[in-house]
C-alpha positions as CSV (number, residue, x, y, z in Angstrom):
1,X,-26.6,113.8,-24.7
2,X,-23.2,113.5,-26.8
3,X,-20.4,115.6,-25.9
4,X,-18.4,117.0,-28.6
5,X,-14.8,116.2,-27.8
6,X,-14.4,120.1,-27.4
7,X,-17.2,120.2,-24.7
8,X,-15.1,118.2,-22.4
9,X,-13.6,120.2,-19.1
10,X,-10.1,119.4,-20.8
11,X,-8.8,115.6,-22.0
12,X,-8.0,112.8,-20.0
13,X,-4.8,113.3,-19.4
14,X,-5.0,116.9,-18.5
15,X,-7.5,116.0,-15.9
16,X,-5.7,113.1,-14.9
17,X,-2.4,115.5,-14.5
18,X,-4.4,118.0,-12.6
19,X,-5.9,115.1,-10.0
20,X,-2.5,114.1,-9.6
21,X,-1.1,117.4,-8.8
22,X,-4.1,117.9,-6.3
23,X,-2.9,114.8,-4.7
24,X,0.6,115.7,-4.6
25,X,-0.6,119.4,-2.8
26,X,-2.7,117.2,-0.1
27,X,0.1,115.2,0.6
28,X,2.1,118.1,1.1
29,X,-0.7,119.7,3.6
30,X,-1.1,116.0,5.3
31,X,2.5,116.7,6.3
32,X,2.8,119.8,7.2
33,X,-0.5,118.9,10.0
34,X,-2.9,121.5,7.8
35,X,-5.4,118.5,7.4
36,X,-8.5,120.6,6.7
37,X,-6.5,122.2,3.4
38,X,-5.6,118.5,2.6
39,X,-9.1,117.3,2.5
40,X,-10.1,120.0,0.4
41,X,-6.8,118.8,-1.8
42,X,-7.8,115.5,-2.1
43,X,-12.0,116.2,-2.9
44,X,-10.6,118.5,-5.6
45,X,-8.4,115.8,-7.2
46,X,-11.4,113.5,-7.1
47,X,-13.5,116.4,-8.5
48,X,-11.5,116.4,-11.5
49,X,-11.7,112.8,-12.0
50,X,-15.2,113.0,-12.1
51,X,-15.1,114.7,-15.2
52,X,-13.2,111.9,-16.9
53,X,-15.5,109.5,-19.5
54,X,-16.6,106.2,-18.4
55,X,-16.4,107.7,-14.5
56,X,-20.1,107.5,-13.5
57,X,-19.2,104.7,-11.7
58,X,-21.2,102.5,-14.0
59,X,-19.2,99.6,-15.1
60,X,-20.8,99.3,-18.5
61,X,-18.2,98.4,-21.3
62,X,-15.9,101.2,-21.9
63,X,-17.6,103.9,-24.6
64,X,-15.9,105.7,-27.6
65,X,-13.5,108.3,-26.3
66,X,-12.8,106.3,-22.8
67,X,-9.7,105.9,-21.5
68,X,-7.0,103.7,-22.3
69,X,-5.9,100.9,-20.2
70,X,-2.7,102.6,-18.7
71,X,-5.4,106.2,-18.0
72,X,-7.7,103.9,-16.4
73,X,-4.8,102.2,-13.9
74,X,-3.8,105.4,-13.0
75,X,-7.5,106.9,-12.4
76,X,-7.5,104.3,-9.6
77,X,-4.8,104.5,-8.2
78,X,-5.4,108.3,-7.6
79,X,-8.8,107.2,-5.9
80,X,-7.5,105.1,-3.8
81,X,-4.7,107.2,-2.6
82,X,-7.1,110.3,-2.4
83,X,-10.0,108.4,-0.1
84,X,-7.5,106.3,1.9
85,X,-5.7,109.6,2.7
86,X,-8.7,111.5,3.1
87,X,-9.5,108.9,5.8
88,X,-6.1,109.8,7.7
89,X,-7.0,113.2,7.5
90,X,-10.7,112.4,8.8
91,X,-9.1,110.4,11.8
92,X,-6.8,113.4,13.0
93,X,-9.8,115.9,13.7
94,X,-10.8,116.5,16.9
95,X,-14.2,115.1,16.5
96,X,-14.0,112.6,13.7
97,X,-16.3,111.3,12.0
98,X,-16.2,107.9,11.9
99,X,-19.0,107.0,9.5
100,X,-17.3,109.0,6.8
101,X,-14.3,106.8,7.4
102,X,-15.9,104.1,6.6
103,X,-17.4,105.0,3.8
104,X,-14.1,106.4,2.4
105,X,-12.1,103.0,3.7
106,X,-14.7,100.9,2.2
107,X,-14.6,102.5,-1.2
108,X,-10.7,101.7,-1.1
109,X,-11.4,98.4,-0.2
110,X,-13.9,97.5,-3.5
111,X,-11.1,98.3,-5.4
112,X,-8.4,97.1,-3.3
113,X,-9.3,94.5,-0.6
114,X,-5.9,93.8,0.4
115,X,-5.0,97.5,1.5
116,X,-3.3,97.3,5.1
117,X,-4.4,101.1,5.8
118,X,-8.4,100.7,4.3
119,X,-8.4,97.4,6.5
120,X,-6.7,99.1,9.9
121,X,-8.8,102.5,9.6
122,X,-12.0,100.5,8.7
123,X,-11.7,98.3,11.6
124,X,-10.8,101.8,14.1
125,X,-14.3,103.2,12.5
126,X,-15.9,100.3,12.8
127,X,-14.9,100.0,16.6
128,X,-15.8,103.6,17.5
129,X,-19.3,103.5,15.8
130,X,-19.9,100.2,18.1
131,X,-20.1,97.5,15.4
132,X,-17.3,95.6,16.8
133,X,-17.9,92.0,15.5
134,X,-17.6,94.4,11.9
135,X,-14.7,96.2,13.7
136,X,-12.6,92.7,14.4
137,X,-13.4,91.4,11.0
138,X,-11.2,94.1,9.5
139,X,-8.4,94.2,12.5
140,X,-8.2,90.5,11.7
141,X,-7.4,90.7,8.2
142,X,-5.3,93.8,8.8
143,X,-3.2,91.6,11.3
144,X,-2.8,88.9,8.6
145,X,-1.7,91.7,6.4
146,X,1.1,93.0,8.9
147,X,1.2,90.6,12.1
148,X,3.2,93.2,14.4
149,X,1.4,96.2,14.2
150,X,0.7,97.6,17.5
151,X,-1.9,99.8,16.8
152,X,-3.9,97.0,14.9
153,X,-3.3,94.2,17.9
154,X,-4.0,97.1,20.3
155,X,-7.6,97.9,18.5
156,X,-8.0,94.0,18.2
157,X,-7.6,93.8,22.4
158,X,-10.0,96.7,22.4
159,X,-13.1,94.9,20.5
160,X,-12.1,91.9,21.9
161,X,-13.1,93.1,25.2
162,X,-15.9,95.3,24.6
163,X,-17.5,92.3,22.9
164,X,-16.8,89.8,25.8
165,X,-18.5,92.7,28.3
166,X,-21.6,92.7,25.9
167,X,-21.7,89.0,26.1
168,X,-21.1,89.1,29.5
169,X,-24.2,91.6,29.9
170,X,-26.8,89.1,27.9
171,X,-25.7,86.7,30.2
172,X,-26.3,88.4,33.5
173,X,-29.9,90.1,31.9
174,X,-30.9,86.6,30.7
């Protein structure tokens, strides 16, 4: 099914313009504490991306019309930003859900492995879904990323023992 370069919800750089300003609006709800608006800032700034060629996550070489180079850079970055502030948003309900965390960390993380915030949140969701060997993995490479962090070393202490208590337990059951 070709789309006739009029049958497009606008070009690239219109949509890349409007995820941006969605972004910029989310921000601007993150820090005035309206976290639900911000969510719904950040899912439309992704919803516009969607719409962009070469977007349907399939990693195929790029086809005729696609985006440039400089487009594509800035397409990421806007995701990453968007789901790794979407997570932050996640974290501040009153009953968070910590799956979505990860999934929104981890998808931060396959394009940016070395992101403190992806590494620290994953780790926290990891921690309160029970995984915590998962949960440590992530703390530990966040710590390597910023070595004082208290939150991160305070998490770390947390698995830590948790996982020493289920060890403990195996012992004393075995």
């Amino acid at each position: 099914m070709d789309r006739a370069p009029g049958g497009m919800r606008g070009d690239p750089a219109q949509l890349i313009h409007r995820a941006r300003d969605f972004k910029s609006q989310g921000a601007q709800c993150y820090k005035d504490k309206k976290y639900r608006e911000a969510i719904g800032k950040y899912h439309r700034a992704l919803l516009e991306l969607k719409g962009l060629p070469g977007e349907q996550e399939t990693g195929d070489s790029p086809q005729p019309g696609s985006l440039s180079d400089e487009q594509r850079r800035a397409v990421e970055s806007i995701e990453v930003d968007c789901y790794n502030s979407l997570a932050a948003c996640l974290l501040q309900a009153e009953l968070v859900n910590y799956e979505r965390v990860k999934e929104y960390c981890l998808k931060v993380l396959k394009k940016e492995g070395e992101n403190f915030k992806a590494l620290y949140r994953s780790g926290v969701a990891f921690y309160h879904l029970g995984d915590y060997d998962k949960a440590l993995f992530y703390l530990k490479e966040a710590k390597s990323r910023q070595p004082t962090d208290t939150n991160v070393i305070r998490y770390i202490q947390l698995a830590e023992m948790k996982l020493s208590r289920c060890s403990q337990r195996e012992k004393e059951l075995s």
